[in-house]
C-alpha positions in Angstrom: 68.3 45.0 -58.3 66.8 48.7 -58.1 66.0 49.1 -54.3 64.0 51.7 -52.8 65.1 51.9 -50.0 69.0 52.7 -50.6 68.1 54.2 -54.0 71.2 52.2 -55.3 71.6 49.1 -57.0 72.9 45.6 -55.8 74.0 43.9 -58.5 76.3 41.6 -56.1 73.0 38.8 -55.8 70.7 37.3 -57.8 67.3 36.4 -57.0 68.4 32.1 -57.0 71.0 32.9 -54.3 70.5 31.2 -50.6 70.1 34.4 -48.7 69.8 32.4 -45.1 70.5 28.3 -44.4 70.3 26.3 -41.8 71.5 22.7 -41.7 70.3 19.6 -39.9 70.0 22.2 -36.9 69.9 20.4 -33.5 69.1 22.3 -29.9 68.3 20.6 -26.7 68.2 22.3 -23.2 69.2 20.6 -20.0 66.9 19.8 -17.5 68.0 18.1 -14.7 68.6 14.2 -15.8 66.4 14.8 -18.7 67.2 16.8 -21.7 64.4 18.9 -23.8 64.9 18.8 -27.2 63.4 21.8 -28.7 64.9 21.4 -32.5 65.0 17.9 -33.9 67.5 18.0 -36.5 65.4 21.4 -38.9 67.0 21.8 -42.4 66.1 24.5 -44.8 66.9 27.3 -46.9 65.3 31.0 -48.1 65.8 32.2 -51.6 67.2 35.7 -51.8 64.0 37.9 -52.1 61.4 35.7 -50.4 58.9 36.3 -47.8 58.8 32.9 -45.4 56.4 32.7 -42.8 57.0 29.9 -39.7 54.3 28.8 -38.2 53.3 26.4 -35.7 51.7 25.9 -32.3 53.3 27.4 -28.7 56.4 25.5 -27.9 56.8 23.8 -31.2 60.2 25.9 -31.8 59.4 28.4 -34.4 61.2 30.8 -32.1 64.1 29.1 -31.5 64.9 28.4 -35.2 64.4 32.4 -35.7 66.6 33.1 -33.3 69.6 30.8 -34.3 69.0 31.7 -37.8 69.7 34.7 -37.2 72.6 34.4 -35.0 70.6 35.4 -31.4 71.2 32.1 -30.4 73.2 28.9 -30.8 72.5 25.3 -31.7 73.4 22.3 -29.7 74.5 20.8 -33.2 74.3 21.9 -36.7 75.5 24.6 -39.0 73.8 28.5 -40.3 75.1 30.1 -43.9 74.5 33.6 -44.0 74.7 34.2 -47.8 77.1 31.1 -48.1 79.3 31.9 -45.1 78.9 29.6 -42.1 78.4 32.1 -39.3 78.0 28.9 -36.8 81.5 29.1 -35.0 81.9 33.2 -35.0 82.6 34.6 -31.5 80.7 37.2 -29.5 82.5 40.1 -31.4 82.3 38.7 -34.5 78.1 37.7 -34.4 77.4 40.9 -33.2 79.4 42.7 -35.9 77.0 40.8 -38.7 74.1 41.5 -37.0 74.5 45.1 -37.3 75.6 44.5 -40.6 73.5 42.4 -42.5 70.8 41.6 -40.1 67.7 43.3 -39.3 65.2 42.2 -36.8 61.8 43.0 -36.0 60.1 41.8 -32.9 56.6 41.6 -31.3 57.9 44.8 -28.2 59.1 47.4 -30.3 62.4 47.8 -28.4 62.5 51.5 -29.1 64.3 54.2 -26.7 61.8 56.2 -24.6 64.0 59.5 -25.1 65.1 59.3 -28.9 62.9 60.7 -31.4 62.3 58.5 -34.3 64.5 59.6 -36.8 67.3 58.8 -33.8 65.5 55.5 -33.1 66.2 54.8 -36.5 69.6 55.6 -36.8 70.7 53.8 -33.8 72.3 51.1 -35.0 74.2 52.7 -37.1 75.7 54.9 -34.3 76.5 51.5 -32.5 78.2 50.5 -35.2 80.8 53.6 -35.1 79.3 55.1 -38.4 78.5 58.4 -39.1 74.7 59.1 -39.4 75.4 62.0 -42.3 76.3 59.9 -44.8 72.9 58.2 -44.3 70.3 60.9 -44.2 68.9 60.0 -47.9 68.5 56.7 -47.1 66.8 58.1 -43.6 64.5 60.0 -45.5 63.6 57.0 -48.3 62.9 54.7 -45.8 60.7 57.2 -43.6 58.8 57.6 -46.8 58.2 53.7 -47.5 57.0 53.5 -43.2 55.1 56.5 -43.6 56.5 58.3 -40.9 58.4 61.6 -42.7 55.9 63.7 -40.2 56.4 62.1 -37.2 60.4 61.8 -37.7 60.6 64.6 -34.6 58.2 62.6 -32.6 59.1 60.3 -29.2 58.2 56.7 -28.8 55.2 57.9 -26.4 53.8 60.1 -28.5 53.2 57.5 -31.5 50.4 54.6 -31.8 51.2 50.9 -31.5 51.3 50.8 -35.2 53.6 53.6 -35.5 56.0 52.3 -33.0 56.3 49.0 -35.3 57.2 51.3 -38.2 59.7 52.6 -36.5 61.1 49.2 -35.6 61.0 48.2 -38.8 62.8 51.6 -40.0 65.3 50.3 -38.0 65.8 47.3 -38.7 66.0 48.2 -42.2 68.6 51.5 -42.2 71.7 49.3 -42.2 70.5 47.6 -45.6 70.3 44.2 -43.9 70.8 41.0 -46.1 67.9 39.7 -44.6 65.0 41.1 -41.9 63.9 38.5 -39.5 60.8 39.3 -38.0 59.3 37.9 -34.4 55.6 38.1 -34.3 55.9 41.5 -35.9 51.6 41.9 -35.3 51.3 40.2 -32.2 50.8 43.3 -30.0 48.5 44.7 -32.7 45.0 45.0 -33.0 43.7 43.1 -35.7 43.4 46.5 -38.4 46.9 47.9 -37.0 48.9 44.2 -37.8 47.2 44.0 -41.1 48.5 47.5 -41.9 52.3 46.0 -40.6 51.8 43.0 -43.0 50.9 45.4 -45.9 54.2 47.8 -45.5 55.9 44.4 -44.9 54.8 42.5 -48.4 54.8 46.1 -49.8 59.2 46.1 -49.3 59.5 42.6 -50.1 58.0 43.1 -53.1 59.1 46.5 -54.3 62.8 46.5 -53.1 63.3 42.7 -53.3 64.3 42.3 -49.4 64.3 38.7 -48.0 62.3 38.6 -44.6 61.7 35.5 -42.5 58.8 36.1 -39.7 57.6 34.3 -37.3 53.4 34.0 -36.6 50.9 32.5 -35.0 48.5 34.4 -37.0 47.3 32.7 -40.3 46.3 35.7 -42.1 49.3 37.7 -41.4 51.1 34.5 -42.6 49.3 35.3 -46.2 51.1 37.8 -46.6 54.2 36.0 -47.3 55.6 33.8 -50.4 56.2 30.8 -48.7 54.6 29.1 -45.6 56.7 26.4 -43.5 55.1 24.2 -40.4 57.0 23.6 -37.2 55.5 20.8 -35.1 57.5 19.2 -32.1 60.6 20.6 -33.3 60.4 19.0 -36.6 59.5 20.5 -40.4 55.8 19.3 -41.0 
């Protein structure tokens, strides 16, 4: 697979792989006597190179299945596959390690650094993970061309739009050439124009470079943009 934004190819993965999986995922919270079961036994998988929006009202655990999907979290019960590996038991070290690594994420605050310029924001992660930001600077430059934001790579945080923060986040999340992007409400502190824009760049690299994203909205037409639409309702599939 040609992908734009490495300018290499992947020929490791096919299209019918299980990029993400989660199995008969369980997670309850303490409270008190009682206990609050927020997932209720949630299986499912996403296709290498799909788009999969999760939807569903406040509190019905869309969040929550993001966040142990992609390792943030842990469930009471049940088991995740990260391209076929079962990332469920790793330790602290070892989680954080594939989430710089093969996880991107995207969330609704932008999360940037007040005093880092853009094309620093960017490359953050990779610093974290003790590589040398060099050997990345085409890849830099391909992905500020695909977020639009090769002129404002000199530029800090506050002197960028809304908008423009979120492509930087999503820059970010995508400079380590993540297996899959997960995405939290990626428009939901957007103005209506701004998130459509966010869903267009969005559907524009899931379609053109072939990256697998699952996002979380409330929002029914940003969920449009996606391949695939699944329902959480009282911690269940619907």
């Amino acid at each position: 697979m040609n992908n734009i934004l490495t300018g290499g190819y992947n020929m490791k993965h096919t299209v019918s792989e299980t990029a993400i999986e989660g199995r008969h995922l369980i997670k309850e919270f303490p409270m008190g006597n009682a206990v609050t079961k927020v997932l209720r036994d949630i299986s499912l998988q996403v296709t290498r190179g799909e788009f999969v929006s999760i939807m569903g009202p406040s509190g019905s655990g869309k969040s929550t299945l993001l966040y142990i999907l992609g390792g943030l979290d842990t469930p009471t019960s049940g088991h995740v596959y990260l391209n076929g590996t079962d990332i469920s038991g790793f330790d602290d070290e070892k989680m954080s390690r594939i989430r710089r690594r093969k996880i991107g994420f995207v969330f609704q605050f932008y999360n940037l650094i007040p005093n880092l310029n853009v094309e620093e924001n960017i490359m953050l992660p990779l610093l974290l993970d003790g590589q040398k930001t060099a050997n990345h600077q085409e890849q830099l430059s391909r992905i500020l061309e695909v977020t639009g934001l090769t002129d404002r790579r000199r530029h800090t945080p506050r002197e960028l739009s809304g908008g423009q923060q979120q492509r930087v986040a999503i820059a970010r999340a995508l400079i380590g050439n993540p297996e899959i992007l997960f995405a939290d409400e990626p428009t939901g502190n957007l103005d209506s124009k701004t998130g459509a824009e966010i869903m267009d760049l969005l559907r524009d690299i899931n379609r053109r470079s072939g990256q697998t994203i699952l996002m979380v909205t409330h929002s029914p037409e940003a969920a449009k943009s996606s391949s695939r639409i699944i329902t959480v309702q009282d911690g269940i599939l619907v």
